[in-house]
C-alpha positions as CSV (number, residue, x, y, z in Angstrom):
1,X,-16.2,67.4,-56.7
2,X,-16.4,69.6,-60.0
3,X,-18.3,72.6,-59.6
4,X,-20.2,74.0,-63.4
5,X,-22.2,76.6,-63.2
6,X,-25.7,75.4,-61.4
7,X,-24.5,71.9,-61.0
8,X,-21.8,69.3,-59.2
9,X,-20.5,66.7,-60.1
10,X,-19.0,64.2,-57.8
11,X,-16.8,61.5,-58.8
12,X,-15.6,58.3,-56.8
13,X,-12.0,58.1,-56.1
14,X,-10.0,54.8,-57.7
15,X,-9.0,54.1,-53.5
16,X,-9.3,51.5,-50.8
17,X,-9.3,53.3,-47.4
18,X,-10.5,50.3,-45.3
19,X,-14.1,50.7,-45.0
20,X,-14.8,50.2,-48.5
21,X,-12.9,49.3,-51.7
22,X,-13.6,51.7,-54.8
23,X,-10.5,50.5,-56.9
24,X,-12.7,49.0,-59.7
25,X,-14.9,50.8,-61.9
26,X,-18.0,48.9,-61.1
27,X,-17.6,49.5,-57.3
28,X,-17.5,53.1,-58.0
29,X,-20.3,53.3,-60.5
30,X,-22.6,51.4,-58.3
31,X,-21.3,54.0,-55.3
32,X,-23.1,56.7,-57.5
33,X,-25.6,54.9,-58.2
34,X,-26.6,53.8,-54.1
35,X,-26.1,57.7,-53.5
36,X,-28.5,59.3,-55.6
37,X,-30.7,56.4,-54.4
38,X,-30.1,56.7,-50.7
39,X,-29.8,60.4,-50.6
40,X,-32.9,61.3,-52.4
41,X,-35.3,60.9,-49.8
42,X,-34.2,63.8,-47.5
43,X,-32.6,65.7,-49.8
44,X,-35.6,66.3,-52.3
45,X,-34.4,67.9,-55.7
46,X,-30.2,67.6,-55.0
47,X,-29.4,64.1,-56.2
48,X,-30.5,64.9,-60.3
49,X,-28.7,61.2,-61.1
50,X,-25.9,59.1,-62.1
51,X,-23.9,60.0,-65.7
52,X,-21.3,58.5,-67.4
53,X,-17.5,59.9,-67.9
54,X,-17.2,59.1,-71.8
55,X,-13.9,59.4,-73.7
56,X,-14.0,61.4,-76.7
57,X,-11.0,61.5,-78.9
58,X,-8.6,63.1,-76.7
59,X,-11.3,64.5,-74.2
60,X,-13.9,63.1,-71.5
61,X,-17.6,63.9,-71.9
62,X,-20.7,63.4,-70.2
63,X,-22.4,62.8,-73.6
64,X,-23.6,59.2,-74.8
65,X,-21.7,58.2,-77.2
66,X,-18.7,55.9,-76.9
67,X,-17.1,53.7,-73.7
68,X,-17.9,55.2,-70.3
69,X,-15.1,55.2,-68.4
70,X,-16.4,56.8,-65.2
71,X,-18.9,57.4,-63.8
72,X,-20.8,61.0,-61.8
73,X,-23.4,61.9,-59.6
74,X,-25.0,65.1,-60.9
75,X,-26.1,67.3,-58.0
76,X,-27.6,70.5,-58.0
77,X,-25.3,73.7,-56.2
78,X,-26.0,74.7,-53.2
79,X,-25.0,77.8,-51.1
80,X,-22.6,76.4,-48.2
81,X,-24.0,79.1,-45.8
82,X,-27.1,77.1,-45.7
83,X,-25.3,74.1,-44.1
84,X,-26.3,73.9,-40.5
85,X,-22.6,73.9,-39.4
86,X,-21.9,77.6,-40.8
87,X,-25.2,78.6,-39.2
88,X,-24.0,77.5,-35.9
89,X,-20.7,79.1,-36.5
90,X,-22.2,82.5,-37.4
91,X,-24.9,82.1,-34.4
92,X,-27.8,82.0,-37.0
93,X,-29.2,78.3,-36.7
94,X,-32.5,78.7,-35.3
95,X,-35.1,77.3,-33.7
96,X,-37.4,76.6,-36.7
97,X,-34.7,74.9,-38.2
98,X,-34.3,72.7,-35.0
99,X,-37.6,71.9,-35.5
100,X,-38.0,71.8,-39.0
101,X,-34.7,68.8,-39.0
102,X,-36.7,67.5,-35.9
103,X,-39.9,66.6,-37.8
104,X,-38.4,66.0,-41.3
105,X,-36.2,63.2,-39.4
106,X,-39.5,62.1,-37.5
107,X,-41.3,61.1,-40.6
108,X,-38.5,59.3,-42.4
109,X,-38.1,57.3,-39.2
110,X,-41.9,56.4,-38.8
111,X,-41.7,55.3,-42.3
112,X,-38.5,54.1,-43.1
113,X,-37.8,50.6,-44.6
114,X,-37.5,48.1,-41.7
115,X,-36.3,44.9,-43.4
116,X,-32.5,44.7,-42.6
117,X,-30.6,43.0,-45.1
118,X,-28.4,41.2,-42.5
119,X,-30.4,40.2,-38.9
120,X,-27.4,41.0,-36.8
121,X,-27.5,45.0,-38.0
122,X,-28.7,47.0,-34.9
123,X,-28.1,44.4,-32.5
124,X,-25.9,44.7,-29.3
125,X,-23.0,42.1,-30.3
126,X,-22.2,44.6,-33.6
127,X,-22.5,47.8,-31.7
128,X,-20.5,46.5,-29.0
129,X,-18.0,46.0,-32.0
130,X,-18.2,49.2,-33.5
131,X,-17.8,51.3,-30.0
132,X,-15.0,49.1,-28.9
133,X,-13.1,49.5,-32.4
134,X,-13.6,53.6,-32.2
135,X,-12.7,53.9,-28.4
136,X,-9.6,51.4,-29.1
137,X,-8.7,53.6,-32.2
138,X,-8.8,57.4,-29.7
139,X,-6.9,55.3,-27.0
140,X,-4.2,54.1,-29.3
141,X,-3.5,58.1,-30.2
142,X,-4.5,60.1,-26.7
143,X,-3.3,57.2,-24.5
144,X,-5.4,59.3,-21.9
145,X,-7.1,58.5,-18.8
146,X,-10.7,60.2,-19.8
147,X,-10.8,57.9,-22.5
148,X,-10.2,55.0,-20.5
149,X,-13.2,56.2,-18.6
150,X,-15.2,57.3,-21.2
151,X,-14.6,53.4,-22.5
152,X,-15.4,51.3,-19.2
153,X,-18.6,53.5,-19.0
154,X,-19.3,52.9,-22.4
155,X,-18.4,49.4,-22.3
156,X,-20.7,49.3,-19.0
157,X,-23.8,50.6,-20.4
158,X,-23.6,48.3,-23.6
159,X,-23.4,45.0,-21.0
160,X,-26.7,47.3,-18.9
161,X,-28.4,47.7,-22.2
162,X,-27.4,44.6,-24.5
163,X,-31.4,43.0,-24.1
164,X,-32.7,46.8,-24.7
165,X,-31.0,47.1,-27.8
166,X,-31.9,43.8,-28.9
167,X,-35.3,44.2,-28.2
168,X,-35.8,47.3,-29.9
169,X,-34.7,45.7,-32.6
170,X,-37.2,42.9,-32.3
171,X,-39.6,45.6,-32.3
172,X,-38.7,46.9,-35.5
173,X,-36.9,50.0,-34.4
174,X,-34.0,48.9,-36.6
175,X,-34.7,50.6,-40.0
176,X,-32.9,51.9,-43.0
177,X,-30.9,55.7,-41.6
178,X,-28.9,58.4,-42.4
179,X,-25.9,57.4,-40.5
180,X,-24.3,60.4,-40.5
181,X,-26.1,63.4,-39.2
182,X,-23.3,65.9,-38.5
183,X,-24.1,69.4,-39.0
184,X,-22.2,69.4,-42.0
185,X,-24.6,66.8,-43.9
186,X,-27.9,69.3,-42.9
187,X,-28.7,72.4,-44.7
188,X,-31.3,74.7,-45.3
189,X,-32.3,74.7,-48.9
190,X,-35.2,75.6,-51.1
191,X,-37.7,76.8,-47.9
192,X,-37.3,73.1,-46.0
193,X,-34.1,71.6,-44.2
194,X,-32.7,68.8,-45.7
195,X,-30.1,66.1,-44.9
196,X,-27.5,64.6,-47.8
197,X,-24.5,62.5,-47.7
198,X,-25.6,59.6,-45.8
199,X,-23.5,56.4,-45.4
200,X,-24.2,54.7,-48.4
201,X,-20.6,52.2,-48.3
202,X,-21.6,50.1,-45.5
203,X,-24.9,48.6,-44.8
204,X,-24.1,47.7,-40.8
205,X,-23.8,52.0,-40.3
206,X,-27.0,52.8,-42.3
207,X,-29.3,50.0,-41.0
208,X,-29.4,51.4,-36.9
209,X,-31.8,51.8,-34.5
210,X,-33.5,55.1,-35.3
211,X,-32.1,56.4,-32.0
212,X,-28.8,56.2,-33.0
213,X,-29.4,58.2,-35.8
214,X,-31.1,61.3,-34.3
215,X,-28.1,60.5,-31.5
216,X,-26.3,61.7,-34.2
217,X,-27.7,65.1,-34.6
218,X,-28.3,65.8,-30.9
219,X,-24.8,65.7,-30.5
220,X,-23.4,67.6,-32.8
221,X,-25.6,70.3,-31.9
222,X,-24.7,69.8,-28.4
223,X,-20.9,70.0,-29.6
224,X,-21.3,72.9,-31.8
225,X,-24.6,74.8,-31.5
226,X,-25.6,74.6,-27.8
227,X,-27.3,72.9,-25.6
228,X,-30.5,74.7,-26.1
229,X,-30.5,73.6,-29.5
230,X,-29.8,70.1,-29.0
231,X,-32.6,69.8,-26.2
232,X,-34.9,71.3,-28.7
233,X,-34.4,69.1,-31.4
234,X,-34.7,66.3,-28.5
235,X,-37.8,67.1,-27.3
236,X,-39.2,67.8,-30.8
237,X,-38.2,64.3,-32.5
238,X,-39.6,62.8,-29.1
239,X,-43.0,64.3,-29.4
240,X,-43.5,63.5,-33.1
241,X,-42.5,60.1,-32.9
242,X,-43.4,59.0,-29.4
243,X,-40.8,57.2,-29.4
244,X,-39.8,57.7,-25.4
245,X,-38.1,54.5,-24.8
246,X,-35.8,55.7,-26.9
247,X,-34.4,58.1,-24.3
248,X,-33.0,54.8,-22.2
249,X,-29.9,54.4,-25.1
250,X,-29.9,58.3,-25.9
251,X,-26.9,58.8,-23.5
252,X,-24.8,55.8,-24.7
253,X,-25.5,56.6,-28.7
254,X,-25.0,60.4,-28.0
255,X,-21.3,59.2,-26.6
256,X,-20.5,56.8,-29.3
257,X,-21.3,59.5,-32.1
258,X,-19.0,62.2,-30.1
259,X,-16.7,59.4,-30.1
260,X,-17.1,58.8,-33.6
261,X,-16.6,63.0,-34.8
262,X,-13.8,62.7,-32.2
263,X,-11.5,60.2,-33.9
264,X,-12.6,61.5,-37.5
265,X,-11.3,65.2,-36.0
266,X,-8.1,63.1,-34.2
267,X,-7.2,61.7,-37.9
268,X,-7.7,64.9,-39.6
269,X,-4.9,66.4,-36.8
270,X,-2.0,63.4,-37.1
271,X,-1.7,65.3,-40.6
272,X,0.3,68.6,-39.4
273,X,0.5,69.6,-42.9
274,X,-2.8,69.9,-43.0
275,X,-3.9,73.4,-43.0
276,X,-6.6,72.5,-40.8
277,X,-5.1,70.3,-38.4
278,X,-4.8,72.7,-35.8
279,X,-8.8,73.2,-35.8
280,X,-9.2,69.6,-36.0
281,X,-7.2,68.4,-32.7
282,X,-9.7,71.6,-30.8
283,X,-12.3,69.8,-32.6
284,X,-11.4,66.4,-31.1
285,X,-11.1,67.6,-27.5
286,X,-14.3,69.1,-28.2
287,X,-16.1,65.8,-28.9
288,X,-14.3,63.8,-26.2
289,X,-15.7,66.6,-23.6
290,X,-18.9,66.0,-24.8
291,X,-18.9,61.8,-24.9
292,X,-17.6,62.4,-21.0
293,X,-20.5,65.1,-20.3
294,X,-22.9,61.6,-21.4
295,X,-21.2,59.8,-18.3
296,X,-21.6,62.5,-15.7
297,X,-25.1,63.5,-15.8
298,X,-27.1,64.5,-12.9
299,X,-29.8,62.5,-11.1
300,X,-33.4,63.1,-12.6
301,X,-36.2,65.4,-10.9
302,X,-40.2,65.2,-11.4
303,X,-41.7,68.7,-12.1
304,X,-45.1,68.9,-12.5
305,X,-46.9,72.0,-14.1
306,X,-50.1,73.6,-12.3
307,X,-52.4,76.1,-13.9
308,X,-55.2,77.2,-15.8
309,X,-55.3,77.1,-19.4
310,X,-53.9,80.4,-20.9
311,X,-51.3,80.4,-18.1
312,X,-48.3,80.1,-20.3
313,X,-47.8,76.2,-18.7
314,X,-46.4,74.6,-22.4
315,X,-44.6,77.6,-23.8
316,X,-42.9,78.6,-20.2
317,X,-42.0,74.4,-19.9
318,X,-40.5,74.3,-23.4
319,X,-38.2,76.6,-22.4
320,X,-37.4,75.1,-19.5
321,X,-37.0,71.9,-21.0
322,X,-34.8,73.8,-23.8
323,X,-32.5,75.2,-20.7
324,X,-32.0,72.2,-18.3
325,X,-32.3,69.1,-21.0
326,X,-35.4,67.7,-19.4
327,X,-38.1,65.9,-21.0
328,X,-41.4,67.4,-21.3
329,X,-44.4,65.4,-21.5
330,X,-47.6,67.4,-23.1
331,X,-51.2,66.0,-22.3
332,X,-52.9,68.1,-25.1
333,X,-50.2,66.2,-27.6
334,X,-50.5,62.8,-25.8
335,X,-54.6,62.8,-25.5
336,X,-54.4,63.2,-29.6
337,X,-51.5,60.5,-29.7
338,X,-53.8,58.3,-27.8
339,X,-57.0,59.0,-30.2
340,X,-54.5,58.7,-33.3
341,X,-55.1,62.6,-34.3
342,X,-52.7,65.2,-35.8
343,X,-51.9,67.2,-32.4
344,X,-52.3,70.6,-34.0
345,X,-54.8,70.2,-36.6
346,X,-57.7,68.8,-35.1
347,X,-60.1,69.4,-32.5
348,X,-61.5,66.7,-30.0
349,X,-65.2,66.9,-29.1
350,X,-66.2,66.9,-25.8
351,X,-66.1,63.1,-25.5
352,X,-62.6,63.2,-25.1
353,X,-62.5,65.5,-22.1
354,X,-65.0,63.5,-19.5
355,X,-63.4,62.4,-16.5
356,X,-62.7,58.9,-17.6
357,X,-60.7,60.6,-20.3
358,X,-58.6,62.5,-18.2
359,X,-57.7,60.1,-15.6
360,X,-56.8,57.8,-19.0
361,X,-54.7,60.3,-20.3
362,X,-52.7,61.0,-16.8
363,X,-52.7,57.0,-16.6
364,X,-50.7,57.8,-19.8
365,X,-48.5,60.2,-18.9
366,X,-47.4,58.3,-15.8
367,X,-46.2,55.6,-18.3
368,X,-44.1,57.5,-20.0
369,X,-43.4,60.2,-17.1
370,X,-41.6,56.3,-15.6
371,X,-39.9,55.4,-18.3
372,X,-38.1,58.8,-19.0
373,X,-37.1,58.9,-15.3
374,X,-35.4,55.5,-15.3
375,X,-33.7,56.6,-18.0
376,X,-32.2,59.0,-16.1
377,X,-33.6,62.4,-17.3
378,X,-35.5,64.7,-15.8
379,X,-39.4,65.5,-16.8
380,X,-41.3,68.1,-17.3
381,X,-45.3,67.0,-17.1
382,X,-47.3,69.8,-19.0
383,X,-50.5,69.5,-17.8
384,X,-53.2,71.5,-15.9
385,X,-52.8,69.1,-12.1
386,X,-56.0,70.8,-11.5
387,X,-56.9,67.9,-9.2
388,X,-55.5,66.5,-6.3
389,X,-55.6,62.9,-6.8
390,X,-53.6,63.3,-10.3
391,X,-50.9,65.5,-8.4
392,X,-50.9,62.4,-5.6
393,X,-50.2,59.9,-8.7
394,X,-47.7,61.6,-9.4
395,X,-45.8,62.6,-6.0
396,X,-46.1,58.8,-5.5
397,X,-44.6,57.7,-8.8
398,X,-41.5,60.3,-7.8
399,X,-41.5,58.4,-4.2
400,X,-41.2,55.3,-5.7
401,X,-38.8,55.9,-7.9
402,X,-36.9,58.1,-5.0
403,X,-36.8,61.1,-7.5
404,X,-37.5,64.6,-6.0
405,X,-41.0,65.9,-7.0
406,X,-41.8,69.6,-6.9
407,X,-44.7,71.4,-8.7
408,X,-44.3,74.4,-11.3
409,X,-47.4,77.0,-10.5
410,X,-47.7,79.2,-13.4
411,X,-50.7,81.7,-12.6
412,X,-51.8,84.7,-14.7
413,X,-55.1,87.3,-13.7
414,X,-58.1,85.4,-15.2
415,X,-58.7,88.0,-17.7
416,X,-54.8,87.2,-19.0
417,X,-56.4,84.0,-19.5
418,X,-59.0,84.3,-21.3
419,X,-57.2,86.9,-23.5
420,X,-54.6,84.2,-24.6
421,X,-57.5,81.9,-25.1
422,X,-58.8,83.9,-27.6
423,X,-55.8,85.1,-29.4
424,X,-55.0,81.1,-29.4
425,X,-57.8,80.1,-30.7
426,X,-57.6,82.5,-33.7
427,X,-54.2,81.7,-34.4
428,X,-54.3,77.7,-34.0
429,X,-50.8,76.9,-33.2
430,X,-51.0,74.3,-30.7
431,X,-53.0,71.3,-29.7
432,X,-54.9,72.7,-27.0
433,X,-58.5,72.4,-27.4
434,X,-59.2,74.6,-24.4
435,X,-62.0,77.4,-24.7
436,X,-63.2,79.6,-22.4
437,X,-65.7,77.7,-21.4
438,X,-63.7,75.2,-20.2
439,X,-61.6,77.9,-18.7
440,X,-64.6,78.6,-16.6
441,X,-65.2,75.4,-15.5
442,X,-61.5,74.7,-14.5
443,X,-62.1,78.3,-12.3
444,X,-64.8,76.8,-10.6
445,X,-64.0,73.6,-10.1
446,X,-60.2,73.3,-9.4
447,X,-58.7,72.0,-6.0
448,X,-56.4,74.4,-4.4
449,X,-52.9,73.3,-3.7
450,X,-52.8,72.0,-0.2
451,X,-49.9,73.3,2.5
452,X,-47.9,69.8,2.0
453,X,-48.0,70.4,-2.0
454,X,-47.0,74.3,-1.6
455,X,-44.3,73.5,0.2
456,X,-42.8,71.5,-2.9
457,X,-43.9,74.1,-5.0
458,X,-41.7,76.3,-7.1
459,X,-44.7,79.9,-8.1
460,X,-44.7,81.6,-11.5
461,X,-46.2,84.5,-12.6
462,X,-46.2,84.5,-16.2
463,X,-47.5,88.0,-17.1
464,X,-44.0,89.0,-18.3
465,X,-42.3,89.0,-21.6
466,X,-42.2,85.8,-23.7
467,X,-38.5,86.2,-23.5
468,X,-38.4,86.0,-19.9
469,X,-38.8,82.2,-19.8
470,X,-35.3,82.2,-21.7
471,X,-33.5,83.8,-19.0
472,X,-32.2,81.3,-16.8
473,X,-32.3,83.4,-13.7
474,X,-36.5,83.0,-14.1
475,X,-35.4,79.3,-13.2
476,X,-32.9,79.6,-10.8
477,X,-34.5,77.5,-8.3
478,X,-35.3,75.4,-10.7
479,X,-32.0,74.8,-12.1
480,X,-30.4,74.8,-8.7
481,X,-32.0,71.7,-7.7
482,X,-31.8,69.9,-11.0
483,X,-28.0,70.8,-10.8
484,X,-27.7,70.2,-6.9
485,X,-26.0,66.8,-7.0
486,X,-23.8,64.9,-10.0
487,X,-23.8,61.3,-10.7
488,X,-21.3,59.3,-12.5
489,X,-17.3,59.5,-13.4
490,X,-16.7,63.1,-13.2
491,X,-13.2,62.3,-13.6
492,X,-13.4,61.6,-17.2
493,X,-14.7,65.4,-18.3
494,X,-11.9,66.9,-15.5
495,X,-9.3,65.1,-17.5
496,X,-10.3,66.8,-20.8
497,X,-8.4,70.1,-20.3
498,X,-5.1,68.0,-20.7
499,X,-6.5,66.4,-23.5
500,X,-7.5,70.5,-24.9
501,X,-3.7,71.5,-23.9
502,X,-2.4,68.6,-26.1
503,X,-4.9,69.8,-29.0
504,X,-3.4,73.5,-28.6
505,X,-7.2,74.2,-27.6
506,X,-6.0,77.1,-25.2
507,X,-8.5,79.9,-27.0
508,X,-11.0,77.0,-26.9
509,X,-13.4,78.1,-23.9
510,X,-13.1,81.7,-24.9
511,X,-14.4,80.9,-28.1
512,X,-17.3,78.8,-26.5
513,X,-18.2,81.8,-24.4
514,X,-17.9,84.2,-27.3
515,X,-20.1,82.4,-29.7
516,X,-22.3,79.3,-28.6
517,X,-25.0,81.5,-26.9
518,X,-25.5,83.4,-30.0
519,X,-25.9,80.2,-31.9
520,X,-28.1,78.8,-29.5
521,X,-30.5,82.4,-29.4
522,X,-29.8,84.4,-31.9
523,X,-32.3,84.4,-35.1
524,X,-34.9,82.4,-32.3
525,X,-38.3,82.5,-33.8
526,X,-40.4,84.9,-31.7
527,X,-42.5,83.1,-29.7
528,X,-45.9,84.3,-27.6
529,X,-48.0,83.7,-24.4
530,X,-50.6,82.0,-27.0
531,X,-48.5,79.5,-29.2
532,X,-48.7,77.2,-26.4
533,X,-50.6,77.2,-23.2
């Protein structure tokens, strides 16, 4: 890379490092040319083209005269404190960029090209390939038990999964990706976040199932920003897309892609020389933890949210989801999903809110409410439950599917209410339609709790500051019983701290302690009672 003033210019190395060949000039030239093609749809502006290296007398040129004898991509300079991984690493990322990457990835995915070259990319048998070949690789140079653990579960959930996968790509969920959306490939540039440097040498890791590319992101996030961040960006890509039967592979791609940065960070190590190696071996215990964190997940729980409208139910459950990785499930987005409608831009009439309406929409939500619980995470169902028979649909779905059910009452004074209403209203920042009118109406006509559902009810009272509901001691009861009991190998992640001992990772958790939180808070957009109720 050649850095000249407010422009870079990358050039292909003449090498052959296994996954590609580049030793002829043609190979390279039509490397430059696939990434200024690839790149330039999420990275707007960066990718300015492909020049040629000309020789003149006894210099090289980029001028057009005489025999090119190299080729460039010309990119535009960008400040490296904008990448998402130096954001993370000074505490900065933020939420808006979470959900900036979260709906700039959404709408390449809904759109992306679908027709694979080859019919096999995206399919189980090559994905069973590629896992086996990267957890053979880490086993070859840890030798360690986790990783033999972290491979039979792996290996396990591919043979579960093997007519999922291939049936999403049936469906058409196989489309043309990123491939490799590491924090170091996403920036923040020009007012927008935008993504560069996708795989551009291999077809079968560009043309994935569009889970396994957000995968991608969610982990490294999870690795390197927090969790709060990674459940954001989750939850965000989930609601634009409505893709939620995505979530039934999230846990096995999140673990391949940890796999993945793991033996990239293991080959950067073997090089002791290397004045990073040190950093790199911390960084490969760091990605094994996570991959074995993917195996020992605890067992899913059913909350359902209770309350008027302007009781803070969607902006108190968005941090919840945020804090314990659950799934929330918003009726005011999912009754415009179902009508086709931009969630936050348009309002339904009345038509949309009759009774037949709502029971459709709860219909709905029990749908997808099933298929994120079998999937084994927990949901978070923000709606008002303002009568009993959709609260009864539910605690049955939960007792069917033997997953604990409690209720979430949020509850405000009704002149809170209609105060947030209002100030809602004015600012239109959510997909609420809610007035209050129909506040009135849901005063007047709401069933009460019974005893049997208070006694599975966790109560709220939301008239504190915003920033209360990213306290985790607001949820503590909350937590406690999503966090009661652990499924799955636990082994594997107790086996890790002999894998950080052998990385020289002993300042490792300190650093976590010292720093992830701030990534994962600090610079957080300021949120209020009214951007989502």
């Amino acid at each position: 890379m050649y850095l000249a003033g407010r422009f870079a210019y990358k050039i292909i190395k003449p090498v052959s490092p296994g996954f590609a060949d580049f030793t002829a000039a043609e190979a390279r030239r039509a490397c430059c040319e696939a990434q200024v093609r690839l790149n330039r749809p999420l990275a707007r502006g960066l990718y300015l083209g492909v020049l040629p290296i000309k020789r003149r007398g006894r210099t090289l040129t980029l001028e057009s005269r005489g025999r090119a004898v190299e080729h460039a991509v010309k990119m535009r300079r960008f400040d490296e404190s904008g990448l998402f991984s130096s954001l993370a690493r000074s505490g900065t990322l933020s939420p808006r960029d979470v959900d900036r990457a979260a709906n700039r990835l959404a709408a390449w995915h809904r759109h992306a090209p679908r027709d694979a070259p080859l019919a096999r990319y995206g399919g189980a048998a090559l994905l069973i390939a590629q896992v086996d070949a990267v957890n053979a690789s880490l086993q070859a140079g840890y030798n360690e038990p986790a990783l033999r653990e972290i491979a039979a579960w792996c290996r396990q959930q591919l043979a579960q999964r093997a007519d999922a996968i291939n049936r999403r790509r049936a469906n058409g969920f196989v489309r043309a990706c990123h491939g490799d959306l590491h924090l170091d490939n996403v920036m923040r540039w020009r007012g927008e976040v935008s993504m560069f440097d996708c795989i551009d040498f291999d077809d079968a890791l560009r043309w994935i199932d569009i889970a396994n590319d957000i995968a991608f992101l969610v982990m490294d996030l999870r690795a390197r920003a927090g969790t709060r961040l990674s459940n954001r960006l989750l939850n965000q890509w989930l609601e634009a897309t409505g893709d939620y039967a995505a979530l039934d592979l999230m846990p096995l791609y999140v673990a391949y892609r940890a796999l993945v940065r793991a033996l990239v960070a293991y080959l950067y190590s073997k090089n002791g020389l290397h004045p990073e190696a040190a950093a790199a071996a911390r960084d490969a215990a760091r990605y094994i933890e996570t991959a074995a964190a993917e195996s020992s997940k605890p067992p899913p729980v059913l909350l359902l949210c209770h309350g008027f409208s302007g009781s803070g139910k969607s902006v108190a459950s968005q941090a919840l989801a945020e804090s314990s990785g659950a799934v929330c499930l918003s009726s005011d987005v999912e009754r415009k999903r179902l009508e086709s409608t931009p969630a936050a831009t348009t309002r339904l009439d009345a038509t949309h809110y009759t009774q037949v309406a709502r029971h459709a929409v709860y219909n709905h939500l029990i749908g997808l409410a099933t298929s994120v619980l079998q999937a084994g995470y927990s949901v978070i169902v923000d709606a008002t439950f303002l009568e009993r028979r959709h609260r009864d649909a539910f605690f049955s779905l939960g007792e069917r599917l033997g997953v604990p059910t409690r209720v979430l009452n949020f509850h405000a004074a009704p002149n809170i209410l209609a105060e947030r209403i209002v100030t809602r209203q004015r600012n239109r920042r959510d997909a609420s339609d809610a007035d209050t009118s129909t506040l009135s109406l849901q005063l007047a006509t709401a069933e009460p709790l019974t005893s049997a559902e208070t006694a599975q009810t966790f109560a709220f009272d939301t008239n504190v500051p915003v920033q209360a509901f990213d306290d985790p001691a607001f949820w503590k009861p909350v937590l406690d019983l999503m966090s009661s009991s652990v499924a799955g190998p636990a082994s594997a992640a107790s086996d890790i701290c002999r894998i950080r001992c052998k990385s020289e990772n002993s300042r490792y958790a300190a650093e976590q302690d010292s720093h992830l939180p701030r990534s994962a808070s600090a610079g957080r957009q300021p949120r209020s009672h009214d951007d989502a109720q």
